[in-house]
N, C-alpha and C positions, 0 to 999 in steps of 0.2 A: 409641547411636543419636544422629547428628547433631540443633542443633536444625531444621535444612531439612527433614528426612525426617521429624523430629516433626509437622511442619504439614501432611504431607501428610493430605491432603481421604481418600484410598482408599489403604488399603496391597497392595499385591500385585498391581494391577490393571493391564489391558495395553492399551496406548495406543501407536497406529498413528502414526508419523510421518511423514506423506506429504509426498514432494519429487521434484525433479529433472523429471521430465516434457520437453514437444518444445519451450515458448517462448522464447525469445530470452536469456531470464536464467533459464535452468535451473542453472548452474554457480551464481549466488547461491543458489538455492534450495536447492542443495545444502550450502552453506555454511549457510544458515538452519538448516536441517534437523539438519544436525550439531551445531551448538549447544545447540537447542531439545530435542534427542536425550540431549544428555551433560548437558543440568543435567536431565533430567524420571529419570534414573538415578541421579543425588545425591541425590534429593526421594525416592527411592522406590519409584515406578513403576516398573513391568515393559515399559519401553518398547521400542520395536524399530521400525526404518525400513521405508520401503517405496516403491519406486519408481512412481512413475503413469505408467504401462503402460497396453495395451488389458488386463490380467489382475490389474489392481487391483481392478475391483470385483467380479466373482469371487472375489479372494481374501478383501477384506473380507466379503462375505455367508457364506466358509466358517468363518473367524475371528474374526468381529464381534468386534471389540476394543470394550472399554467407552467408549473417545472417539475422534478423530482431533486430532492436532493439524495444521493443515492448512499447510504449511511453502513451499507455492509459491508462484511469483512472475510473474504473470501469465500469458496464453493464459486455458487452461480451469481453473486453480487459481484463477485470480481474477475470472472474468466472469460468476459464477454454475454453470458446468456442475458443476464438482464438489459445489461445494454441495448444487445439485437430487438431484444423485447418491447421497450422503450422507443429506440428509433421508429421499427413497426410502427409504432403504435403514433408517431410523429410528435412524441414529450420529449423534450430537451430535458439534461442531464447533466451534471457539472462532473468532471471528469473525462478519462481516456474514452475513449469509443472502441468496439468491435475488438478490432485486431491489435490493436495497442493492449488491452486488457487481459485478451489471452498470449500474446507474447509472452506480456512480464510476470502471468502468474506460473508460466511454463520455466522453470528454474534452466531446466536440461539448452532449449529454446535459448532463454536469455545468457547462458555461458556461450554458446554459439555464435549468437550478436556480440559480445564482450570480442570475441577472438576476433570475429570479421573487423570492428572496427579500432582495432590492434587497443584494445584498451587491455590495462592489467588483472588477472582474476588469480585464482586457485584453480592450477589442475585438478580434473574431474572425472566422473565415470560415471556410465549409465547403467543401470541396473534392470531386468524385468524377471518380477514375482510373480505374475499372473498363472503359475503351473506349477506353483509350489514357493516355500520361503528359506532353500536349502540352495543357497545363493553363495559363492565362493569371493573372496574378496579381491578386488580387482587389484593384482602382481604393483600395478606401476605407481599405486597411491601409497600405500604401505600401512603400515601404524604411527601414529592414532591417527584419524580419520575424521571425517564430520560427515552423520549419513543422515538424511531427510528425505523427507517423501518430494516428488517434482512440484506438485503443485497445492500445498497447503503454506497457507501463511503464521506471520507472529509464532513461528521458532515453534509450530506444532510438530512431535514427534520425533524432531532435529535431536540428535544422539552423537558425542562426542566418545568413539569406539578407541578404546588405548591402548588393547590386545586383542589376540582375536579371539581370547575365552569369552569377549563379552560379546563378541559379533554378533552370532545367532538369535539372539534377546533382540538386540539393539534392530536388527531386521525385520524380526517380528513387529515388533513395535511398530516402525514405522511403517510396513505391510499391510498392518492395520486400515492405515488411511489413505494408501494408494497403491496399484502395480507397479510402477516403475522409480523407480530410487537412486538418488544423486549421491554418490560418495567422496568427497571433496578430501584432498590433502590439509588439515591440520595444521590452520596460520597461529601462531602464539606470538599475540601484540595487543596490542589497543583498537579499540571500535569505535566506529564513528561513522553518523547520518548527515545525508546532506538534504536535505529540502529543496525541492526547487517548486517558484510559485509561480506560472504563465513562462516566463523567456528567463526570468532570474533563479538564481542559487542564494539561497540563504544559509548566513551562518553556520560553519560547519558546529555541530553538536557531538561530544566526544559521551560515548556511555559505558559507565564502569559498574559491571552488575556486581551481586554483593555474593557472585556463586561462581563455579566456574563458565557459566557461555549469558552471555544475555538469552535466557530461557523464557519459557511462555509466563513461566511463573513471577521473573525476572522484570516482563517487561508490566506486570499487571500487579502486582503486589506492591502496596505500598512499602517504600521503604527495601522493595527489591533492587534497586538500583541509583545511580547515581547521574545527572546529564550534567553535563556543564559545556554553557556556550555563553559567549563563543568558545570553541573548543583552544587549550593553550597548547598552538602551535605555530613555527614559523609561519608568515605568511604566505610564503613558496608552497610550501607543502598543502598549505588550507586551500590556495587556487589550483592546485592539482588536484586536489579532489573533488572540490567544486566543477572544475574542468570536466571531469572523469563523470560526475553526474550528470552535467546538462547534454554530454554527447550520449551518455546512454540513455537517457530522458527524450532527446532527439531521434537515435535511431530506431527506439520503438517505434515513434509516433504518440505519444503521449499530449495528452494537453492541457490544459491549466493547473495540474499538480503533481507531484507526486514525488518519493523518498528513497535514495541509495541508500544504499546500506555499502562500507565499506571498511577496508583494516589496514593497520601498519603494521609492519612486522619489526623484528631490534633490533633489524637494518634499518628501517626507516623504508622499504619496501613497499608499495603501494598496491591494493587487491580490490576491485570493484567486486561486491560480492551479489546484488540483485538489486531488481525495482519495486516499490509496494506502489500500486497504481491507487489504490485508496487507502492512503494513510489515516491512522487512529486521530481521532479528534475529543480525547479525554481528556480530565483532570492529570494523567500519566504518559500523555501521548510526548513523542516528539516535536510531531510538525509543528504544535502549536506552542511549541520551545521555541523553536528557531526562528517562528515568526513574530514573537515578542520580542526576541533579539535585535530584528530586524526593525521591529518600532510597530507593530501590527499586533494589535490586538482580538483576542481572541472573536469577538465580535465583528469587527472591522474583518477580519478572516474569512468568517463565514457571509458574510454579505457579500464580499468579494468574487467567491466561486458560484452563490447567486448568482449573481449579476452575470457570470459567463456565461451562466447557461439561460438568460433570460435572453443573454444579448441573441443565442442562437435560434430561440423563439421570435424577435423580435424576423432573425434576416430567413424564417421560413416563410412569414405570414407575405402573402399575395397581397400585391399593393392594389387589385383591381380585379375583377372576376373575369378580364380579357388575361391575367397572370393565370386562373385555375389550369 
């Protein structure tokens, strides 16, 4: 026996890998899913995939598998439904819970928490399409712009507007995928992600796409983009952003994972730009950058956020049927 399957938390135990589903980045979800699938099979576990279907949660209440690990990537894997779902249902789940989950995938939501907790962002604007897509641009933001749907992930439909002959396009677009639309002022600097895992910040990871904006296309295409971590920057700076993550990491509510996204500007200006409550676990992802960095291997990774969610099966289960 490997020493990986030695650490495993539960031997024999069968652990749902739910992925793929109807949002916009289902095909990563499926790439997560598959990873998160073939090392939870090295480690030991009796894992086995499962698609999120209307005949998922039926299936989980006939097979209650001892966890889920929840492998989707926005829509209702990441806005809290499935979660609700799961709790229901009393399967523990590695990751945010409920309200932490639709927080951070509410962009609008999360720049609100940014200001309450005086952290630094990009002024913003709320937009709503729902009665047409002949929307004027909001006076105080100007040109160029950064305009996204509130709550879709991995930089879908996100449109860098430079004039406003492109506006109208640019709103459609992302109209497409939602009523209400975040129009952010236009930072030109450098990118960079922060990871945080349970209570820590890992390695900041600096990303330099090979296009103008780290794009969907950007962050999925091989050879789209460039990471480097640790990211080269003073240390002052690297613990201000780390900073910057684990308070907004914090004020969600968030719990054993999850990834800021943030920017410099060529002042050296500081912008918390949002939280991805379930970070990519690919061959291309970040998180599992940063936690190599950190000495944590991709396997050691995912056993890790097992084990959180085993632990919270562990502190349901009734020690005595005077506990039911």
């Amino acid at each position: 026996m490997t020493a990986a399957k030695r650490s495993c938390a539960v031997a024999n135990d069968r652990i749902a890998v739910i992925m793929g589903g109807s949002s916009a980045e289902r095909e990563i979800s499926r790439e997560t899913g598959a990873g998160v699938l073939a090392a939870l099979l090295r480690l030991g576990h009796a894992a086995y995939s499962m698609e999120f279907d209307r005949k998922c949660i039926a299936t989980l209440s006939r097979e209650r598998p001892v966890a889920v690990f929840n492998a989707l990537h926005g829509g209702a894997g990441e806005d809290g439904t499935l979660q609700a779902l799961l709790d229901w249902l009393d399967i523990p789940y590695q990751g945010s819970g409920v309200r932490a989950s639709a927080a951070a995938m509410d962009k609008w939501l999360t720049k609100a928490l940014l200001r309450a907790e005086g952290l630094p962002a990009p002024r913003g604007a709320l937009l709503h399409v729902a009665r047409g897509v002949d929307v004027t641009p909001p006076p105080e933001i100007g040109f160029p712009c950064v305009l996204k749907p509130v709550a879709q992930g991995s930089a879908v439909a996100v449109h860098i507007v430079h004039e406003l002959r492109d506006w109208p396009a640019a709103v459609r677009a992302a109209a497409a995928h939602d009523t209400r639309l975040l129009v952010e002022e236009y930072i030109r600097g450098r990118e960079f992600t922060v990871a945080v895992l349970e209570s820590e910040a890992l390695p900041v990871v600096e990303i330099t796409p090979h296009g103008e904006f780290y794009s969907y296309d950007a962050k999925y295409t091989k050879g789209g983009s460039t990471h480097t971590v640790p990211a080269q920057l003073d240390t002052s700076v690297a613990r201000r952003m780390q900073d910057c993550a684990l308070r907004l990491h914090r004020a969600l509510g968030c719990r054993d994972y999850s990834r800021v996204d943030v920017m410099l500007d060529e002042s050296e200006t500081l912008y918390t730009l949002e939280c991805n409550t379930l970070p990519g676990l690919t061959s291309l992802s970040l998180f599992p950058d940063a936690a190599r960095a950190a000495g944590i291997g991709y396997d050691a990774l995912v056993d890790r956020l097992v084990r959180l969610a085993l632990g919270r099966s562990e502190h349901r289960r009734p020690t005595s049927s005077a506990g039911r």
